[in-house]
N, CA, C and O atoms as CSV, one atom per row, in Angstrom:
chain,resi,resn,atom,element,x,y,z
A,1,UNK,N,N,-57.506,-42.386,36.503
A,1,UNK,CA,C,-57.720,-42.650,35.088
A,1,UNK,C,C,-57.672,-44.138,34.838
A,1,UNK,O,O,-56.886,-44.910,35.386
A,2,UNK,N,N,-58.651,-44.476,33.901
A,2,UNK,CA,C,-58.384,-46.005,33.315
A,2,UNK,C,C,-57.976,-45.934,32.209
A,2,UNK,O,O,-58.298,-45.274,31.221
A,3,UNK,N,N,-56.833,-47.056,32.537
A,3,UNK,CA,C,-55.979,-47.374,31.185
A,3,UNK,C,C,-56.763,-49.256,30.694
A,3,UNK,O,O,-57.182,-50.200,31.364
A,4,UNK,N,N,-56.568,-48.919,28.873
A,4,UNK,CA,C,-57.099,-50.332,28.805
A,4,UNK,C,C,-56.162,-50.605,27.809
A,4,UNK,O,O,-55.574,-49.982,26.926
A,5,UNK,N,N,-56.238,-52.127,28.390
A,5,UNK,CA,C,-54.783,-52.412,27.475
A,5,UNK,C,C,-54.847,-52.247,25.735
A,5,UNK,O,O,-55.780,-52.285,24.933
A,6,UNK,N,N,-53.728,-52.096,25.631
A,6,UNK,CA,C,-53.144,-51.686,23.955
A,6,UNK,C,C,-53.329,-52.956,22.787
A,6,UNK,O,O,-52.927,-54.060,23.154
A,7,UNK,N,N,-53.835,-52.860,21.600
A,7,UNK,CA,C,-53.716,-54.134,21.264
A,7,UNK,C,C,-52.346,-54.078,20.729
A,7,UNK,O,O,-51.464,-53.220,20.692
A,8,UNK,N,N,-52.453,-55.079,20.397
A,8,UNK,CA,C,-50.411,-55.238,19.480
A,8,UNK,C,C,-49.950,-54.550,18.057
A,8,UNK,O,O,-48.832,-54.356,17.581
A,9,UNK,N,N,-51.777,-54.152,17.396
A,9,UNK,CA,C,-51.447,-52.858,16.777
A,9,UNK,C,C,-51.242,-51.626,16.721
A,9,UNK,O,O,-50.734,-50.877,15.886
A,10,UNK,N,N,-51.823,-51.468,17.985
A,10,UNK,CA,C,-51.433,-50.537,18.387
A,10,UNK,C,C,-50.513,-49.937,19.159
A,10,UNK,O,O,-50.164,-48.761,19.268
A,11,UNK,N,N,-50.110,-51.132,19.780
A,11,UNK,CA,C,-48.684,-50.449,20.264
A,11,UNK,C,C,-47.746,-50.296,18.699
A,11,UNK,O,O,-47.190,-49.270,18.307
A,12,UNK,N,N,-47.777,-51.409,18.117
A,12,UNK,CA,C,-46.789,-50.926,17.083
A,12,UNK,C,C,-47.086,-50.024,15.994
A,12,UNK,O,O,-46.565,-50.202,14.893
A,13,UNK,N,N,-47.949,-48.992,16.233
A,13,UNK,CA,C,-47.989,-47.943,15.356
A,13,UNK,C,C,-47.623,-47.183,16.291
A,13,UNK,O,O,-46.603,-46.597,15.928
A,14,UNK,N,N,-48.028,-46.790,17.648
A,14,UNK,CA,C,-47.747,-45.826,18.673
A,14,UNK,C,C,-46.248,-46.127,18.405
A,14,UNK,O,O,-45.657,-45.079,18.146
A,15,UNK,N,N,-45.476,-47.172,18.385
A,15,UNK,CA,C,-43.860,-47.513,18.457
A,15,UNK,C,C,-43.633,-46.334,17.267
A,15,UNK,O,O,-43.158,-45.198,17.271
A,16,UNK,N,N,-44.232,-47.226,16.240
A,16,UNK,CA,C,-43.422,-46.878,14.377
A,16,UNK,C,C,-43.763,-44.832,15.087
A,16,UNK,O,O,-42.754,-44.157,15.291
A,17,UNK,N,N,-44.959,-44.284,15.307
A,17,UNK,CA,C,-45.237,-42.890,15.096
A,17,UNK,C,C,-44.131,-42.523,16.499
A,17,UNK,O,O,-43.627,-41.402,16.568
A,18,UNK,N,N,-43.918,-43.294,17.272
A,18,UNK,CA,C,-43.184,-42.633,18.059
A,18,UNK,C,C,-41.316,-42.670,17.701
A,18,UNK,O,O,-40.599,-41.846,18.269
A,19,UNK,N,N,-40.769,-43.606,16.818
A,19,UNK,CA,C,-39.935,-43.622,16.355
A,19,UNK,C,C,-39.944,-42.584,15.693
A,19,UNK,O,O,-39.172,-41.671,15.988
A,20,UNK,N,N,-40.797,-42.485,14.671
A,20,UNK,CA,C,-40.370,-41.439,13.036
A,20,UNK,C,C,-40.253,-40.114,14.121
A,20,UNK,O,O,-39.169,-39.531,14.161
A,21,UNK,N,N,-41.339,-39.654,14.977
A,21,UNK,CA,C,-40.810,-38.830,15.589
A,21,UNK,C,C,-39.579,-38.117,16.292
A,21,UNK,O,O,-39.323,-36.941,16.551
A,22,UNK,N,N,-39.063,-39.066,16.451
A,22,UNK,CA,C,-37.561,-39.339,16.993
A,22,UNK,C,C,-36.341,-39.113,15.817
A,22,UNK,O,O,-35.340,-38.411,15.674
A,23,UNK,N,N,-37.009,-40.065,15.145
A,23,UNK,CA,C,-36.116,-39.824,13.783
A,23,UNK,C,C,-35.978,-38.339,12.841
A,23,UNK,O,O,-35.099,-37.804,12.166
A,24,UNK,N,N,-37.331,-38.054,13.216
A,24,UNK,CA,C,-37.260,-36.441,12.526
A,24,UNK,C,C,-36.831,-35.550,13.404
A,24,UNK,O,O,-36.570,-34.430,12.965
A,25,UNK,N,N,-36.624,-35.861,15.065
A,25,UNK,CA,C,-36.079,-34.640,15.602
A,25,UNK,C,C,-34.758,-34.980,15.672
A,25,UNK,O,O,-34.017,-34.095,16.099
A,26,UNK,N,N,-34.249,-36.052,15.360
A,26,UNK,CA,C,-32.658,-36.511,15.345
A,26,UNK,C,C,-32.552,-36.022,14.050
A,26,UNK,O,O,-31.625,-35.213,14.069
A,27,UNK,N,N,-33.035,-36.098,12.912
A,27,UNK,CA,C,-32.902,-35.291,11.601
A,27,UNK,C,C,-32.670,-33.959,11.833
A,27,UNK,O,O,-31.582,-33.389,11.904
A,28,UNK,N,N,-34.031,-33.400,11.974
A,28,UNK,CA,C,-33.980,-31.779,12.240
A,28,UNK,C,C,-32.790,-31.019,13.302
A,28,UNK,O,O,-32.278,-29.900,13.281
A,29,UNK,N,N,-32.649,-32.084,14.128
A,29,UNK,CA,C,-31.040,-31.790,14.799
A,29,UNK,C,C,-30.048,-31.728,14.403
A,29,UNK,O,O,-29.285,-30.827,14.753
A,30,UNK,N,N,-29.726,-32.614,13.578
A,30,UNK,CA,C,-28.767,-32.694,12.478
A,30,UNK,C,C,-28.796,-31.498,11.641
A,30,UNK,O,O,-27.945,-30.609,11.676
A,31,UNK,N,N,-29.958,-31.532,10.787
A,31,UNK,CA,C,-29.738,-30.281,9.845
A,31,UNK,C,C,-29.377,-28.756,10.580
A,31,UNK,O,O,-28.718,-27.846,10.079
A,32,UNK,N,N,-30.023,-28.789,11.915
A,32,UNK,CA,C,-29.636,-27.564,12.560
A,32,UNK,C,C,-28.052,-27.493,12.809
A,32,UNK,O,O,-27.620,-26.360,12.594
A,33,UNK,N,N,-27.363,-28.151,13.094
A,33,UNK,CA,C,-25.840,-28.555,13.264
A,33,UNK,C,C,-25.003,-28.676,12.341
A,33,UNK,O,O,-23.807,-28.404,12.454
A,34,UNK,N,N,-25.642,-29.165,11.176
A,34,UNK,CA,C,-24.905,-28.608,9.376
A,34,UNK,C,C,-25.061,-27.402,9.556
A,34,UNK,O,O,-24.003,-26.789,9.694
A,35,UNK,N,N,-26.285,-26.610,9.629
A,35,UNK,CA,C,-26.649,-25.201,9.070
A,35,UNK,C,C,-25.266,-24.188,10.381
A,35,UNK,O,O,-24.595,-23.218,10.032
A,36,UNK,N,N,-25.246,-24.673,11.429
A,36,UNK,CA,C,-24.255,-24.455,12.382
A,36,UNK,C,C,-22.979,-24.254,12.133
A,36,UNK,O,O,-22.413,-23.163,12.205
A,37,UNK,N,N,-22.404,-25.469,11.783
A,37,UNK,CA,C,-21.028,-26.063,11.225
A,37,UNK,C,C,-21.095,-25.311,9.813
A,37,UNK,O,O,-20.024,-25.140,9.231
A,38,UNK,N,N,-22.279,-24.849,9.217
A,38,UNK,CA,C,-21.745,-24.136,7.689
A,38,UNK,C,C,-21.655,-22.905,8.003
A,38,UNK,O,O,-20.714,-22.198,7.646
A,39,UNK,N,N,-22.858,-22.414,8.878
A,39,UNK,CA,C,-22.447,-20.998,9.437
A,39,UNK,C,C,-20.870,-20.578,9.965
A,39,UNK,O,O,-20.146,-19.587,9.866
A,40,UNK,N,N,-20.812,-21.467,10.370
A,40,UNK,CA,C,-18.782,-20.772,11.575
A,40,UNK,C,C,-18.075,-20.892,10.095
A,40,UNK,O,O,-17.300,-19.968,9.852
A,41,UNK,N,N,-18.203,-21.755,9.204
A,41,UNK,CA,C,-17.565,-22.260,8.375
A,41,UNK,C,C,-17.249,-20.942,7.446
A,41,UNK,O,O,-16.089,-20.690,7.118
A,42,UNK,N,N,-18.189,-20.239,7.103
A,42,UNK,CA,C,-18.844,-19.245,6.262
A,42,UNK,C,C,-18.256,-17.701,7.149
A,42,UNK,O,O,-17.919,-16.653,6.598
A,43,UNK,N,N,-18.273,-17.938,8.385
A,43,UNK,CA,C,-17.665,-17.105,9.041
A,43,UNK,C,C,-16.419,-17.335,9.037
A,43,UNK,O,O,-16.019,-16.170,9.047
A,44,UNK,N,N,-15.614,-17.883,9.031
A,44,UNK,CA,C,-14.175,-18.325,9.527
A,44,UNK,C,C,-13.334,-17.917,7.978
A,44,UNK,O,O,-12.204,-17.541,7.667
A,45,UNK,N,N,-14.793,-18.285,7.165
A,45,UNK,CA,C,-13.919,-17.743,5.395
A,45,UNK,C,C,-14.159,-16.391,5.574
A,45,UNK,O,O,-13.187,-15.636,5.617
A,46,UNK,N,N,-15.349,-15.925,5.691
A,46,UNK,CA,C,-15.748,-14.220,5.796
A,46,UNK,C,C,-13.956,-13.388,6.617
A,46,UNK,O,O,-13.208,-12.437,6.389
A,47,UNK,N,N,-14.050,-14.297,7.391
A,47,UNK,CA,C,-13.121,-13.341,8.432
A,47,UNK,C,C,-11.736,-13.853,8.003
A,47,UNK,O,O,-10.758,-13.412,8.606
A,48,UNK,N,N,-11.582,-14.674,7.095
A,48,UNK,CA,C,-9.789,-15.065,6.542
A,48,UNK,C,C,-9.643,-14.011,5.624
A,48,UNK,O,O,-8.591,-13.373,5.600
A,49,UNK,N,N,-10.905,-13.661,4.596
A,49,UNK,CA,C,-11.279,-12.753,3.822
A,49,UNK,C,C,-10.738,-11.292,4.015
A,49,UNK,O,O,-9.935,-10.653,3.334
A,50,UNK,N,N,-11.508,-10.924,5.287
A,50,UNK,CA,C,-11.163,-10.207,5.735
A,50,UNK,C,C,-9.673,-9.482,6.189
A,50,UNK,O,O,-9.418,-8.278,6.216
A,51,UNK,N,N,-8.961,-10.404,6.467
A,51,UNK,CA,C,-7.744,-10.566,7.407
A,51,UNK,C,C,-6.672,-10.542,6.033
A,51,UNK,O,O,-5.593,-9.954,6.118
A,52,UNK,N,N,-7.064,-11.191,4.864
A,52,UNK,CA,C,-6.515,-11.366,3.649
A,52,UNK,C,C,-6.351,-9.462,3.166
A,52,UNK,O,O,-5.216,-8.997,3.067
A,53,UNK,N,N,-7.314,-8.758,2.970
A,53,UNK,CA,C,-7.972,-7.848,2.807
A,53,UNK,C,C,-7.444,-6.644,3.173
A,53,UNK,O,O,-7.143,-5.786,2.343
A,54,UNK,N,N,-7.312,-6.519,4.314
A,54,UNK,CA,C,-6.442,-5.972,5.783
A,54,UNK,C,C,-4.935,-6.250,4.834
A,54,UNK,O,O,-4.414,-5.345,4.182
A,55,UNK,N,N,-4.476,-7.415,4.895
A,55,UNK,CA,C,-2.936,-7.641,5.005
A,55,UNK,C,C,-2.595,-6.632,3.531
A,55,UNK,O,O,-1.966,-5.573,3.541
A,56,UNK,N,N,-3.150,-7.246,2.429
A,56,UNK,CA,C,-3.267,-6.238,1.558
A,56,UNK,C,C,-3.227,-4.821,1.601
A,56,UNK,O,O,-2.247,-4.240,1.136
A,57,UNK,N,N,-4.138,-4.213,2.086
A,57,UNK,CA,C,-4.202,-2.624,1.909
A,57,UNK,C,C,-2.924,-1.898,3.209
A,57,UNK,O,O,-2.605,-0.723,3.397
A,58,UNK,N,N,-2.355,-3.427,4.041
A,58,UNK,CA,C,-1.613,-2.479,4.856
A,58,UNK,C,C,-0.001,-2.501,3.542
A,58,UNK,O,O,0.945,-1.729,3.385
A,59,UNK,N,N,-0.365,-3.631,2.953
A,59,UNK,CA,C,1.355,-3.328,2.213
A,59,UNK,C,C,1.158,-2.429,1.250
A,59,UNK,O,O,2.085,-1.668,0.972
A,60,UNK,N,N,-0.343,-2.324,0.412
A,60,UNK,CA,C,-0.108,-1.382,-0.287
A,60,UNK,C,C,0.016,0.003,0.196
A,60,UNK,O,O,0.175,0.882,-0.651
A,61,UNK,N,N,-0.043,0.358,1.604
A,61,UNK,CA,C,0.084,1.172,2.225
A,61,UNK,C,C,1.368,1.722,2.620
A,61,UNK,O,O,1.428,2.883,3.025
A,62,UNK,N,N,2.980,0.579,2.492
A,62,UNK,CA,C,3.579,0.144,2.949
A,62,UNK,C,C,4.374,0.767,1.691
A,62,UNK,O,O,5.189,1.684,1.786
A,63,UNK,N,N,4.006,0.126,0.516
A,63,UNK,CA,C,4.828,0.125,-1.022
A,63,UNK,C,C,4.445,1.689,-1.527
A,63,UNK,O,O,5.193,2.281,-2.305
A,64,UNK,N,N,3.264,2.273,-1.034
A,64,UNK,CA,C,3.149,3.391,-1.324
A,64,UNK,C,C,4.057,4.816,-0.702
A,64,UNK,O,O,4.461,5.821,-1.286
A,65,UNK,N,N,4.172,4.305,0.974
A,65,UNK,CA,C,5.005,5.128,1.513
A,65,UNK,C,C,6.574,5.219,1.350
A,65,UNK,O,O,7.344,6.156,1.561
A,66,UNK,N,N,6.832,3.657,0.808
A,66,UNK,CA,C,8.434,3.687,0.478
A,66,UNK,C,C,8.457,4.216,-1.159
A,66,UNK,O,O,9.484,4.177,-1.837
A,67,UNK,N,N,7.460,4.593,-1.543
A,67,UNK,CA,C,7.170,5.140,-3.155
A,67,UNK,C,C,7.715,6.596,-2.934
A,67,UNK,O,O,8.769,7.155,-3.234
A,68,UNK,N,N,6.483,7.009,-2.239
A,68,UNK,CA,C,6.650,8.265,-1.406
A,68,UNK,C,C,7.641,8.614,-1.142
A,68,UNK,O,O,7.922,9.641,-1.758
A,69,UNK,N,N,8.732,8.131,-0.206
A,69,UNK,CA,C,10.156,8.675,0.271
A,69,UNK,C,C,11.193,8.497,-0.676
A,69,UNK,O,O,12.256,9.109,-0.770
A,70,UNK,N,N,10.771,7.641,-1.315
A,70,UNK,CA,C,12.269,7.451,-2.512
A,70,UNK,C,C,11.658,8.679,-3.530
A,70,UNK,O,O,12.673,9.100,-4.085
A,71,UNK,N,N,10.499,9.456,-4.044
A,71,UNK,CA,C,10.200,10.142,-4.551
A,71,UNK,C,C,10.676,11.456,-4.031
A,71,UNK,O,O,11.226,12.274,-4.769
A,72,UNK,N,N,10.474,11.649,-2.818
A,72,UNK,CA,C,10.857,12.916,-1.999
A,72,UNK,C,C,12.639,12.951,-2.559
A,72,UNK,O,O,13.242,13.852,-3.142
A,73,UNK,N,N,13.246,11.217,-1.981
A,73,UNK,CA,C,14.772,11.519,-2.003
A,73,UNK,C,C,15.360,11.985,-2.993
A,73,UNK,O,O,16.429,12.589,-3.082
A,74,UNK,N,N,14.219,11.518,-4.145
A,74,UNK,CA,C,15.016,11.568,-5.908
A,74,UNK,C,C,15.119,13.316,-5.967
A,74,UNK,O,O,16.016,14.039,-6.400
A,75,UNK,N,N,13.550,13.704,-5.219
A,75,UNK,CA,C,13.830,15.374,-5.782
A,75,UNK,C,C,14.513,15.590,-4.881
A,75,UNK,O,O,15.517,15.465,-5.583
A,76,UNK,N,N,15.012,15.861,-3.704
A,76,UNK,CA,C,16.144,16.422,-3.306
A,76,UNK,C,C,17.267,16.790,-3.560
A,76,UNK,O,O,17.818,17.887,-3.463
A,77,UNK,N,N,17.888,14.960,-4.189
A,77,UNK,CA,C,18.766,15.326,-5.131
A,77,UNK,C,C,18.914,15.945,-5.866
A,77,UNK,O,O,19.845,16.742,-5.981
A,78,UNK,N,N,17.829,15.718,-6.755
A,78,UNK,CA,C,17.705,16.300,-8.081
A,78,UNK,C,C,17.921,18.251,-7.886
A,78,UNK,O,O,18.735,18.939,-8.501
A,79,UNK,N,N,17.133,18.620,-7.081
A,79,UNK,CA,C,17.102,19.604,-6.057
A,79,UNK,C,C,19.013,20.416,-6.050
A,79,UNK,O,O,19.520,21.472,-6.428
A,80,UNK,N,N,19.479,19.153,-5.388
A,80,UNK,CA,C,20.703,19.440,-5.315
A,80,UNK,C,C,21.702,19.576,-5.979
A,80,UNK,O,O,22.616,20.393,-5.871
A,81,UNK,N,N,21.468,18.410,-6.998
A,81,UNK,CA,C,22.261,18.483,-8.687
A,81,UNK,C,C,22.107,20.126,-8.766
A,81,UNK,O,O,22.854,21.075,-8.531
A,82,UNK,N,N,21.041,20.000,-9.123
A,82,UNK,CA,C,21.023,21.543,-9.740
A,82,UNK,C,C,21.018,22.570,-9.162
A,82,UNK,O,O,20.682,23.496,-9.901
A,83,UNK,N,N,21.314,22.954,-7.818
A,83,UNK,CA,C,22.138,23.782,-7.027
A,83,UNK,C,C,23.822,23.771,-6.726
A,83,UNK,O,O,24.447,24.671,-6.165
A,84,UNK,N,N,24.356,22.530,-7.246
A,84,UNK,CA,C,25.585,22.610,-7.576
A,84,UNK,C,C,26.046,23.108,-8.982
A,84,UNK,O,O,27.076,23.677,-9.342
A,85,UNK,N,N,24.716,22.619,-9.783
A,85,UNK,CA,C,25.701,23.030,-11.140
A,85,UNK,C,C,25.263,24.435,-11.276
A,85,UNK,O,O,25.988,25.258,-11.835
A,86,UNK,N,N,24.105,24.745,-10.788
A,86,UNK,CA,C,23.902,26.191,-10.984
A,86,UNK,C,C,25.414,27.112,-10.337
A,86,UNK,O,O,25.963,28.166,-10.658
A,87,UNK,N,N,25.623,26.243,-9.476
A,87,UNK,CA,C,26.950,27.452,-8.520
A,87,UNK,C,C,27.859,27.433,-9.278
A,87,UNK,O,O,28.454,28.439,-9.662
A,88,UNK,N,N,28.154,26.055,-9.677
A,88,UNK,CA,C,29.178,26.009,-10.732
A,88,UNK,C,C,29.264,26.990,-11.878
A,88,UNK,O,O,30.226,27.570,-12.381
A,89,UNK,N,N,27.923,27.000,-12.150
A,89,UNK,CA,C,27.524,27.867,-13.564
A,89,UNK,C,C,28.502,29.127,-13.145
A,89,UNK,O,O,29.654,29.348,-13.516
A,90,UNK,N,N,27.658,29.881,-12.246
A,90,UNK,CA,C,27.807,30.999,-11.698
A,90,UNK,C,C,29.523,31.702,-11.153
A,90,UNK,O,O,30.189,32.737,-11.186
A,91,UNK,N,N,29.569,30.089,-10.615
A,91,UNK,CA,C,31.510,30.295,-10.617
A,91,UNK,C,C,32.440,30.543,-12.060
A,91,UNK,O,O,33.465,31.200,-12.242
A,92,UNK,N,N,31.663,29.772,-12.923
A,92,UNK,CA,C,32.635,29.660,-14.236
A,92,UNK,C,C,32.259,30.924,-14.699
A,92,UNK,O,O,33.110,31.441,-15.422
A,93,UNK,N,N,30.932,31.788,-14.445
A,93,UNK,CA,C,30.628,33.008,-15.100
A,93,UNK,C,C,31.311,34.065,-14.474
A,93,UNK,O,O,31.698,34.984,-15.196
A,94,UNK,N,N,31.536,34.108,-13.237
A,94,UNK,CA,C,31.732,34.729,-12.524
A,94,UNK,C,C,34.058,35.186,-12.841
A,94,UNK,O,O,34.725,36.221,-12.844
A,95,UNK,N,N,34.367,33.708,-13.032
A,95,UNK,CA,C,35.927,33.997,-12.962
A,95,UNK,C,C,35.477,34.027,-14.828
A,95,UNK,O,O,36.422,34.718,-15.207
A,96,UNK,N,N,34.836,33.783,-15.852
A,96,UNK,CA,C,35.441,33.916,-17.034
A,96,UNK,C,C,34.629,35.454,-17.233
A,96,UNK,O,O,34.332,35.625,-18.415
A,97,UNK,N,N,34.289,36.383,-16.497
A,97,UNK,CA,C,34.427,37.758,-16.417
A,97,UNK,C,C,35.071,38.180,-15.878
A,97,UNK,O,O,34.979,39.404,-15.975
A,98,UNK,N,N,36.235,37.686,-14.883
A,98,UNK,CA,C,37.216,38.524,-14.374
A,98,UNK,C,C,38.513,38.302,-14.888
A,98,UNK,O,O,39.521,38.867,-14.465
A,99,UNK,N,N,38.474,37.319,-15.976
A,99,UNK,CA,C,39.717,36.692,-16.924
A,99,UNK,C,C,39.374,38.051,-18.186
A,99,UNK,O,O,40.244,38.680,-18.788
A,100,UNK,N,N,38.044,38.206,-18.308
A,100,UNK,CA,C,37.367,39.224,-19.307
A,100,UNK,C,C,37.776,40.870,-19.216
A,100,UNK,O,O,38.160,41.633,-20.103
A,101,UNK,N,N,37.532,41.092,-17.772
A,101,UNK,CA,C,38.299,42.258,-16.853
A,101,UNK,C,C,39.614,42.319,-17.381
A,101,UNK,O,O,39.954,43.208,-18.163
A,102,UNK,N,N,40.417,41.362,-16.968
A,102,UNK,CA,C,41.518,41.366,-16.876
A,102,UNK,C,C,42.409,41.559,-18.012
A,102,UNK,O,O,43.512,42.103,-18.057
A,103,UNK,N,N,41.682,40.980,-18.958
A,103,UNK,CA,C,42.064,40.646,-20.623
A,103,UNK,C,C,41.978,42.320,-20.631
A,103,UNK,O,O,43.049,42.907,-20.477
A,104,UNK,N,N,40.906,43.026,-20.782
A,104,UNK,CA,C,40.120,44.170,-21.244
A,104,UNK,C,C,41.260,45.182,-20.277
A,104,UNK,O,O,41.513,46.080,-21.080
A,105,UNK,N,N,41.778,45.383,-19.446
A,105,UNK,CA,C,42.399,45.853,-18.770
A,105,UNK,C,C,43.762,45.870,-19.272
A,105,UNK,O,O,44.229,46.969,-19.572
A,106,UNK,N,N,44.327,45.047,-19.382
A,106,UNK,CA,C,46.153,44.613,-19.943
A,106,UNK,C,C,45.458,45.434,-21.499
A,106,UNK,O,O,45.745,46.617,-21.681
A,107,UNK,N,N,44.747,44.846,-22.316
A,107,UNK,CA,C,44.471,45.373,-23.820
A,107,UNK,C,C,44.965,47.303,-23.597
A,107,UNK,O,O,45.910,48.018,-23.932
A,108,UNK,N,N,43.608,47.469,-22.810
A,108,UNK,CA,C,43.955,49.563,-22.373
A,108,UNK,C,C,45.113,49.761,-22.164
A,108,UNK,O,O,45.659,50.653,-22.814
A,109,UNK,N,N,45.818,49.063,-21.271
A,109,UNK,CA,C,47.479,49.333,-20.277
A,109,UNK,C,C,48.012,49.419,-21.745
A,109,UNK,O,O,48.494,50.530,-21.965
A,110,UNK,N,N,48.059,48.643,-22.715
A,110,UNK,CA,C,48.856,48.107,-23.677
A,110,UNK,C,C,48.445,49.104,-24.557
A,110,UNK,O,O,49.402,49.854,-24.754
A,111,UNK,N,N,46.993,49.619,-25.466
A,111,UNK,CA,C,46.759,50.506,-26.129
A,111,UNK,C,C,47.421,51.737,-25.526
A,111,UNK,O,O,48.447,52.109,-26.097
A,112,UNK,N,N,47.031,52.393,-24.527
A,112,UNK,CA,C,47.760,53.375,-23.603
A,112,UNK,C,C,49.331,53.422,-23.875
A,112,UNK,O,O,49.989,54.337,-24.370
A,113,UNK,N,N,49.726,52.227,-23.427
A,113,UNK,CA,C,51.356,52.869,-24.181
A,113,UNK,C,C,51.538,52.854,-25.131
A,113,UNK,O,O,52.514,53.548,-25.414
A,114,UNK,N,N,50.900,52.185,-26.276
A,114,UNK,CA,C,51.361,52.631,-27.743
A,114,UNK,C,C,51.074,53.905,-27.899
A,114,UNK,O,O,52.039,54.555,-28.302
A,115,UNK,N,N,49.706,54.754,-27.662
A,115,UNK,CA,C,49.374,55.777,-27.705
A,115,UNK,C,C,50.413,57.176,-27.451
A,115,UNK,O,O,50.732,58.196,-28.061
A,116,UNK,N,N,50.797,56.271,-25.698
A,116,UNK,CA,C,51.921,57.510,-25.295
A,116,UNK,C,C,53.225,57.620,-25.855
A,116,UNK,O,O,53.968,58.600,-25.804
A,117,UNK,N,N,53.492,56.187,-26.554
A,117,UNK,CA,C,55.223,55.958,-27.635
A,117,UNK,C,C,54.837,57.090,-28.202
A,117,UNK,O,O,55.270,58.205,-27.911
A,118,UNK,N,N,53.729,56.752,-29.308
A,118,UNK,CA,C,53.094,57.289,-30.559
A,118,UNK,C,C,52.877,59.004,-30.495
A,118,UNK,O,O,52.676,59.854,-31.361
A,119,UNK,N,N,53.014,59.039,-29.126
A,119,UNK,CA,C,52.704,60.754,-29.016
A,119,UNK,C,C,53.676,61.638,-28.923
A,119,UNK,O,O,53.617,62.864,-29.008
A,120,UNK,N,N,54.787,60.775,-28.702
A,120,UNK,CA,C,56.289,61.321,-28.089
A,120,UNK,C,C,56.811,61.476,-29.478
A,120,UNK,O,O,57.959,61.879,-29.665
């Protein structure tokens, strides 16, 4: 091949077009490396987000189950209250009918002997 020499304008436009070229792929490199650096960036929030998100639904998960067991404990008690006082009930019913018996019993013994004075 023959080469013929360049004039001096033309090298310095071949320079200037071969610079801007340079300059726009050092640009376009750049912008690819923002768009990069915003991407992880965008990810790294997505996924704190996430992790934020998570931490959340595990305590409300957490506050719900200790909701849960103190709910269970209350009725138990409660449960239990009122299987004591019911017994109780049942005790106080139980001896203030045999105080009732007993009353009702001495009363007869007692009518009975006036009856038998009264007959003599």
């Amino acid at each position: 091949t023959v080469t013929y020499p360049r004039s001096n304008n033309e090298k310095i436009i071949a320079a200037t077009a071969a610079a801007r070229r340079s300059g726009e792929l050092a640009e376009e490199r750049a912008r690819i490396e923002a768009a990069r650096t915003a991407k992880q960036m965008n990810d790294a929030r997505e996924a704190e987000i996430l992790r934020s998100k998570r931490a959340v639904e595990a305590a409300v998960r957490r506050v719900a189950t200790e909701a849960r067991r103190a709910n269970e404990k209350a009725l138990e008690e409660a449960v239990a209250e009122y299987r004591r006082a019911k017994e109780a009930a049942v005790e106080e019913a139980t001896a203030r009918a045999a105080e009732e018996a007993r009353d009702d019993k001495e009363r007869a013994l007692a009518e009975a002997v006036l009856r038998a004075r009264g007959a003599r």
